[in-house]
N, C-alpha and C positions, 0 to 999 in steps of 0.2 A: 121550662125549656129542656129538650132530650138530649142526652150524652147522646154523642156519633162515636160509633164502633170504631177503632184502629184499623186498618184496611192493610194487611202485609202482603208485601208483592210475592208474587211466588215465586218470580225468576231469585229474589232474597232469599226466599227462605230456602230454597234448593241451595243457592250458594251458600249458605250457614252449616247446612246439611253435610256439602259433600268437604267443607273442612274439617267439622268435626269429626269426621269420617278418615280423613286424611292424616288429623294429628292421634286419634285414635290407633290407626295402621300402624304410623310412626312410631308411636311408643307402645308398642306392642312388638313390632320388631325390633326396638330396642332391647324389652326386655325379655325378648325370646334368644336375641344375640348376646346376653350379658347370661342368660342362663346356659345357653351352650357354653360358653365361654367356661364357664365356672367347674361346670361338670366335664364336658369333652373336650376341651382345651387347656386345662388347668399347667398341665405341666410346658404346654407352648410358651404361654404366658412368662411361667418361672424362668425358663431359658430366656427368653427377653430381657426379664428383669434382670437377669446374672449375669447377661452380655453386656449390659449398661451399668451396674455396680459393681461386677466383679472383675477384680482384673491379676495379670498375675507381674509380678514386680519381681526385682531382682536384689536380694538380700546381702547387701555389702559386707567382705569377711574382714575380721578385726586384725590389723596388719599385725604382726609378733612386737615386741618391744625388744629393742637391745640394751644392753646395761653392760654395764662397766663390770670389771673384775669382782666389787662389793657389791655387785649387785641394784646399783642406784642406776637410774633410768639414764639413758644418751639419746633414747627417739621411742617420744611413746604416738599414741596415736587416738585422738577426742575427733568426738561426734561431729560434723557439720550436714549442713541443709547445702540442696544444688538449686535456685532457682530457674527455671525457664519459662519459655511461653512460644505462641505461635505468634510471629511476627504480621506475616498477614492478617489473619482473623481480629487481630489488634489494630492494626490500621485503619484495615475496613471499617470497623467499628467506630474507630476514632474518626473518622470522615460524615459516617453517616452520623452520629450526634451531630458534631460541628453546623453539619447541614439543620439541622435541625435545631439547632440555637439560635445559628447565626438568622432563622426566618422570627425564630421569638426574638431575637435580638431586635429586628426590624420593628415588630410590632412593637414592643414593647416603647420604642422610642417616637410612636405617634400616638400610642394612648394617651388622654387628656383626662387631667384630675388628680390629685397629688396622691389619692387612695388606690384607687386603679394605677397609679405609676407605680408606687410602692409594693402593691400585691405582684403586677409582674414584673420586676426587681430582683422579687422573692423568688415569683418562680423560675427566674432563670441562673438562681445561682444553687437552686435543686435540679437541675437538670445535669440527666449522664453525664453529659460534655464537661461541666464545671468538675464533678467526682471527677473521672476519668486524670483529665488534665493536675489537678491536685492530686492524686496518685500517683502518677509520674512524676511532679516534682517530688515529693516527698521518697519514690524509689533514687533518685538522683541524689537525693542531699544524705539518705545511707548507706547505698554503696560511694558515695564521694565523686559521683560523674560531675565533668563539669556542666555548666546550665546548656539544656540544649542539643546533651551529647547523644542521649540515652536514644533520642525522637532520632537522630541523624544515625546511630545506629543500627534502630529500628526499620530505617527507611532500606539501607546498603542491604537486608537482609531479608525483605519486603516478598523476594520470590523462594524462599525458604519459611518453612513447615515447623522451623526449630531454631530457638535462638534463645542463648546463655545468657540470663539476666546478671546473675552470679553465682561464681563456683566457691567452694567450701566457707558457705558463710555460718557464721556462729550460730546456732539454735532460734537462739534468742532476735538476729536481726532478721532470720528469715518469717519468724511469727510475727513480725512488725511487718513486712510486707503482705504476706498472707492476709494478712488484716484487712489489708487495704481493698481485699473482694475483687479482684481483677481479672475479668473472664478469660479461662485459658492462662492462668501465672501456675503453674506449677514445683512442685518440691519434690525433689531424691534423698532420700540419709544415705549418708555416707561416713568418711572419719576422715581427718587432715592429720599429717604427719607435726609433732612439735618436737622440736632438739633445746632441752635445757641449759643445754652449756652454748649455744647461739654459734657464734666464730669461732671462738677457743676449740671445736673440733669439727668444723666443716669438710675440712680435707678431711679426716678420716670416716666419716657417720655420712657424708654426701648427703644426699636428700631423693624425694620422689617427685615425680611430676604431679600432674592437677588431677590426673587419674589413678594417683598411689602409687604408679610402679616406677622401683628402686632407678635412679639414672646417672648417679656418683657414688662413689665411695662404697661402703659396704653395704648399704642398701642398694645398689646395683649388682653387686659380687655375689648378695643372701637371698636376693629378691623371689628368689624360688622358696628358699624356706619361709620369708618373713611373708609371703604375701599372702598364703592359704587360699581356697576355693570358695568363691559364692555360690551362695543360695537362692533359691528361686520359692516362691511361696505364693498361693493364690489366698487374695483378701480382697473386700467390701471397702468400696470407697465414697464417699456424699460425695453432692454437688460441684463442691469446692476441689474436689481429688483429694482430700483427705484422708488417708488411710483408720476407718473404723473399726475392722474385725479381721483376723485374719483366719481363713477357713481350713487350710491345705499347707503344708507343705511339701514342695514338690520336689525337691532335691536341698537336705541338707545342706547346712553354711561347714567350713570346714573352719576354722582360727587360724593364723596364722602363727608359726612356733618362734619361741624367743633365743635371740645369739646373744652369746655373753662374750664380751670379748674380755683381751686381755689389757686394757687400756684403766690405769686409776684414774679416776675424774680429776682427784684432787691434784696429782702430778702433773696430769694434761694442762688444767689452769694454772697452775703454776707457770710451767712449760712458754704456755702462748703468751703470759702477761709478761715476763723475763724477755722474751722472744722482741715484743712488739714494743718494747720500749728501747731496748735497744740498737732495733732500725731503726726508731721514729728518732732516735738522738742522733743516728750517724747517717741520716736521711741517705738508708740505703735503700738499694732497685729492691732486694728480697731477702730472706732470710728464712732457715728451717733448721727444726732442732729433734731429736732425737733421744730417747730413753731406752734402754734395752737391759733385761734384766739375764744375766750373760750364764746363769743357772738353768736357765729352763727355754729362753730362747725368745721368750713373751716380750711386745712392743708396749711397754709403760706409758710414754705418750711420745705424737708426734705432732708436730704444727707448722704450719708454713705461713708464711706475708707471703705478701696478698693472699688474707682472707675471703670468708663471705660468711653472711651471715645464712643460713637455710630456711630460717622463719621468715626473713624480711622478702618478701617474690618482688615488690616491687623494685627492690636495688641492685638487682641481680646483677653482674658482670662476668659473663660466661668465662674472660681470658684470666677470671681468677681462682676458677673451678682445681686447676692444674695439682697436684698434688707434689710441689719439687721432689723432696726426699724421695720420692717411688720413682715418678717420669722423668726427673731430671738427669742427666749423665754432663760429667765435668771430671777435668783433668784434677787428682787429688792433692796436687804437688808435697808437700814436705810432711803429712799427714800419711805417706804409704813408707818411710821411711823406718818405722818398728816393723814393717810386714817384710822387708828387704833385709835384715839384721837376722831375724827370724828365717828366714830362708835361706841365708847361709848362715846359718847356727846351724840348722837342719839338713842341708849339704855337706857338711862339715869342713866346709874351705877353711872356716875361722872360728876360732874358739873366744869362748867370755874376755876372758882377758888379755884379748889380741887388741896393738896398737895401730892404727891405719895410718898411712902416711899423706897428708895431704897440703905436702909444697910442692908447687911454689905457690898455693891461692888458686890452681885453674888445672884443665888439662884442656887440649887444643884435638879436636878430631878433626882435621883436615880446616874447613870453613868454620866448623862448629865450634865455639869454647863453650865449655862450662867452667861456671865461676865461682868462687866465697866470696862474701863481705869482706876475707884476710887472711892471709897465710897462716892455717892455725896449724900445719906445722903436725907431726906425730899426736894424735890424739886417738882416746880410747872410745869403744863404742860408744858409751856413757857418754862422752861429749860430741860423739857427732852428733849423738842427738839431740843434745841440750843446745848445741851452736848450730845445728840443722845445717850439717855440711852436704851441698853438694857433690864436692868434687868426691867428699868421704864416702857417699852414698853411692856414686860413680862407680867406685873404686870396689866398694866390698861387689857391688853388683858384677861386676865381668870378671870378679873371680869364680862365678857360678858358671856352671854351664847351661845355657841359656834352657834348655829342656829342663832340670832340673829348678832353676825358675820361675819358669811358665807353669811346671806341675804344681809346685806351691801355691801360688798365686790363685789357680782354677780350684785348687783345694779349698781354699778357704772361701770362694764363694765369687770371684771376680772374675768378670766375662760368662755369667750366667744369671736366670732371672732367680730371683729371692725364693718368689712363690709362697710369700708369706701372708697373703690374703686379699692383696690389693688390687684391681684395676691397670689394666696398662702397668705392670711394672718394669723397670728397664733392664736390660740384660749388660748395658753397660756396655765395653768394649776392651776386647786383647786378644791382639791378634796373635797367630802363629808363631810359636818361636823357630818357626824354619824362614818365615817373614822379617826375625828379627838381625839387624845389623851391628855394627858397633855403637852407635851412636842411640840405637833404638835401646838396644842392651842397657846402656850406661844412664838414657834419660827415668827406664822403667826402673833404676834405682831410687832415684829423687821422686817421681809422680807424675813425671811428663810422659805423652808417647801412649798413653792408655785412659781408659775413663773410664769411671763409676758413677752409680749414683749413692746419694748421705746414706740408702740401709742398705747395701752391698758393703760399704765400707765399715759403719756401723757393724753387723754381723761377723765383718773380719774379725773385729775387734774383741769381739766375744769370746773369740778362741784363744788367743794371751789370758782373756780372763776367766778361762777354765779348764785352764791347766790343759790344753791343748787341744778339748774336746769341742766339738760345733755341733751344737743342738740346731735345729730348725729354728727359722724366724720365722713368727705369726702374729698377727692380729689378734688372735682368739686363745680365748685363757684356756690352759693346759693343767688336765684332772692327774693324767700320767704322762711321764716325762717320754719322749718318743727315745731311738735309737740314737746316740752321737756318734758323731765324726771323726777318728781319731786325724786330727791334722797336720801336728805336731806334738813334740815329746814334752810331759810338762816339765823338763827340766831347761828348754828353750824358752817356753813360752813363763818359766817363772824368771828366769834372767831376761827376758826384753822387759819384762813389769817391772822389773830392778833399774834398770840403763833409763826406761823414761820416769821416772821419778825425779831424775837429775833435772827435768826440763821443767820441773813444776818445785822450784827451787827460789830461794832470794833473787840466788843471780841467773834463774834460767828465762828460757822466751814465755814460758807460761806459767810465771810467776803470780798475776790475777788467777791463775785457778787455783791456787791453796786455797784449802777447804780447814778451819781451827777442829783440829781433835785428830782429825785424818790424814794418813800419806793417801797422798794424789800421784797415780801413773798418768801420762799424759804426753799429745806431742801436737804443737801450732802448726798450720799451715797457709800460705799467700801462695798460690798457683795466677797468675798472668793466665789474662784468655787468648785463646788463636783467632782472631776476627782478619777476613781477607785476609788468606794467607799468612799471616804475621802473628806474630807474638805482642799484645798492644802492653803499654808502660803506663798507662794510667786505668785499665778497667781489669780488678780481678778477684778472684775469690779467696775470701778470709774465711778459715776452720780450725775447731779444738775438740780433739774428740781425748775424752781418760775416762781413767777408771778409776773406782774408790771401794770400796778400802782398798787400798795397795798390798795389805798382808793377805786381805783374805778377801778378794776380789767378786765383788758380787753387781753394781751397776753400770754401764757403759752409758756414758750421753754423747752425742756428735752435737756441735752446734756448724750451722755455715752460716756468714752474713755475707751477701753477694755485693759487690760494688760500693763499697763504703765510702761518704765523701771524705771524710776527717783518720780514727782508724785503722791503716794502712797496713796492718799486720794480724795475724790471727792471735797472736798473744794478745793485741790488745782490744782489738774486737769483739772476739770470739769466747777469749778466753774465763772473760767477767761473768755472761751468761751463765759457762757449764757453770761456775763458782757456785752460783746462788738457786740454779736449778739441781744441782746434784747434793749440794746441800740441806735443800727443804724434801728432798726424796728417801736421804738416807734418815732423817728427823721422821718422817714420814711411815717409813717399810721400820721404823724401828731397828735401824744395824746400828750397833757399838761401833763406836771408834777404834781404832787401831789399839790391840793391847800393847800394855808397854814391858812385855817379855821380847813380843815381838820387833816392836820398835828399837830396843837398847841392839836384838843381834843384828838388824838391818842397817844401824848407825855401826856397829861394829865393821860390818860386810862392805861395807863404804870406804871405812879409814883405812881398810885393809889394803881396797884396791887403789885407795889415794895413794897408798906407800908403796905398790908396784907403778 
């Protein structure tokens, strides 16, 4: 039997022909386009690829740190990640899976057979959608969103290109999302601001926003020094926008430089814990305290109630940002009473051991009385101010002539702003003594009729305790002593530090401020607030401002407790504070106690004038 020949059609074998023909062409001009390519387009290419890997970033500068007088940190500044993402591109995304689940979803639920159900089970808990969705919970449950929220604020932001997954997160939880592969999630370095002492110096260190720059306190004051210039640098980035290589830099990073202030950490805390216990007992509205080291001019520490913490963002309460001691302005009442003694010492209406007369108890300006507790009758400086006489205070005041006065007073720093480093400082208030009447005259003896704020009056205070001299008050610790103020003679300003001694006595009003070892200068004060028009009887301000050592006078603390339920006096408010805060300061800066050369001629100097 004969084999039959295969018979191939030729319309076939043409059409086999002209393929072969065609895939031949094809890759032929493939690889005539891969070899131009290679050779005369080579560097096309590279610009391609460096347009799609390379990109240029913006090199975050390291804010300065500030530190305390020793040196020990107040606000440094650690690494953080920014995450973002494109809100859209996300969505879309998350829809088109969904759609595509939700159709395997379908099938999956009319396949029959328990192995066929099982294998598409599987694979629908491998599909994008399933990742996807489990990435988002899992970005929820580390930044702490509630369930739900992340999707619903992804949504409100849906027509935007850019949206904040989160800002200054630790290193470490933004490579925990990074992780998760999420097309389009994005990462910036940056640094976050941290303050070690937390509240205890809020008011003074303030804080920075979510973008570093200063917006309280002296990080808004320094924010030009501390914040320094960024950088720009061009680098190589994968898939992921991961920064691999950096190529260029195109404009140096600049650091930012560090302030040292004049603040001891350890006095600060001291300071706020003495401070905040003793509001939180006399469940008062506020309270602020003051350190000043009356040599050099330097703010030791300051702190106010209502604090804040500057780490915590989420507790934030703006109306406690307020810095009282700076912004605050209040009438001083029985606390400007050494600065009225002092000024006519300095007038010379009245000498040391002038006796004032102050019966019958009152004087009567037309409507106006001014009053004492009691007819205390001929008494000597030294006990108007132990017994914080009004009418005494009246009295020595409109023996002044009122210009003569008002120059004292602006001398030593009242009714002008400090300018000692702060934000919003207050300039207080005093007015013209061509404005001044009798009644004006007589109140600006005792503390009424005028107002300061705690480091206006604080800073007055400095000049009694330096021998007449008025250094600058600042924030920032002082290498060389600036130029002083002669303000008074120090033969005034050592006999006012004589006369309040008496007040910080067994039987005087600020007998809680003896300090064991130490003579304490010092004077209480209760000033009543003016609310509508009036003068109110039950809301007002309790204060103790002294100095220690009293032989040889080196720190001033002002304490104020505002509205005290229980209290009612600054001797007993106020006065327990300075105690224990000027106590642990002078333990502290290591000052000796009063020698007792000194002490025997001061107790002489005493009995001397007891016997006049």
């Amino acid at each position: 039997m004969s084999k039959r020949k295969a018979v191939v059609s030729p319309v076939f074998e043409g059409r086999r022909r002209f393929l072969m023909l065609a895939l031949l062409t094809v890759i032929g001009v493939l690889m005539l386009r891969a070899v131009w390519l290679e050779i005369f387009d080579q560097s096309m290419l590279q610009e391609r690829a460096e347009q799609r890997q390379t990109k240029v970033v913006t090199v975050p500068a390291y804010r300065g740190m500030i530190l305390d007088r020793n040196g020990d940190p107040m606000a440094v500044s650690t690494p953080v990640e920014t995450l973002s993402c494109n809100p859209k591109l996300l969505l879309d995304t998350r829809t088109s899976w969904r759609d595509e689940y939700n159709a395997a979803l379908r099938t999956a639920e009319k396949t029959q057979g328990d192995d066929a159900r099982l294998a598409a089970e599987r694979a629908l808990v491998a599909m994008p959608f399933v990742k996807l969705e489990d990435a988002l919970r899992k970005i929820e449950e580390v930044l702490e969103y509630p369930p739900g929220q992340l999707l619903q604020n992804l949504e409100e932001a849906r027509d935007k290109n850019f949206y904040y997954l989160g800002r200054q997160l630790p290193p470490e939880v933004a490579q925990e999302i990074l992780a998760l592969n999420i097309k389009k999630v994005e990462s910036t370095s940056g640094y976050r601001r941290f303050y070690p002492l937390a509240e205890t110096s809020g008011h003074v260190i303030g804080m920075t926003d979510s973008d570093g720059k200063g917006i309280e306190g002296i990080e808004k004051v320094s924010d030009g020094i501390l914040a320094g210039q960024d950088g720009r640098m061009r680098v190589v980035k994968d898939g992921k926008n991961r920064i691999i290589e950096g190529i260029e830099s195109i404009k140096d990073t600049v650091p930012g430089q560090t302030v040292k202030l004049s603040i001891d950490r350890r006095i600060q805390y001291i300071a706020y814990k003495q401070l905040k216990e003793q509001v939180v007992r006399l469940e008062a509205k506020a309270g602020s305290i003051l350190v000043m080291d009356a040599k050099t001019g330097e703010i030791l520490a300051m702190a106010n109630l209502p604090s804040f913490n500057p780490n915590n963002r989420k507790q934030l309460d703006a109306q406690n940002y307020r810095n009282r001691a700076v912004t605050d302005k209040s009438e001083p009442g029985s606390t400007l009473k050494p600065l009225t003694v002092a000024a006519a010492l300095e007038s010379r209406v009245i000498a040391p051991d002038v006796e004032i007369d102050t019966s019958p108890g009152h004087i009567n300006f037309g409507k106006y009385t001014v009053r004492d507790p009691s007819n205390y009758g001929p008494i000597s400086l030294a006990t108007l101010l132990a017994e914080s006489s009004n009418v005494g205070a009246s009295r020595v005041a409109l023996l002044m002539n009122p210009r003569d006065h008002w120059m004292f007073l602006s001398r030593v720093g009242l009714g002008r702003v400090p300018a000692a480093g702060f934000p919003s400082e207050s300039s207080g208030q005093l007015s013209s003594y061509t404005e001044w009447g009798k009644v004006d005259h007589a109140s600006h003896g005792y503390g009424y009729g005028l107002a300061t704020s705690l480091l206006q009056l604080t800073h007055a205070y400095t000049a009694l305790a330096n021998n007449g001299q008025l250094l600058p008050a600042t924030i920032y610790k002082v290498d060389k002593l600036p130029l002083a103020q002669t303000v008074m003679s120090p033969t005034t300003a050592q006999a006012v530090i004589h006369m309040m001694e008496s007040v910080v006595q067994a039987d005087g009003t600020g007998k809680r401020a003896m300090i064991d070892g130490y003579r304490v200068a010092g004077k209480t004060g209760t000033a009543y607030k003016f609310i509508n028009n009036a003068y109110s009887n039950t809301r007002y301000m309790t204060s103790f401002i002294g100095i220690a050592p009293a032989t040889r006078p080196r720190l001033v603390v002002a304490v104020q407790i505002d509205e005290p339920k229980t209290d009612d006096s600054g001797g007993r408010a106020a006065a327990p504070v300075f105690s224990k805060v000027m106590s642990e300061a002078l333990r502290l800066l290591d000052i000796p106690p009063d020698d007792l050369p000194a002490l025997k001629q001061a107790d002489t100097i005493t009995k001397k004038e007891g016997n006049t």
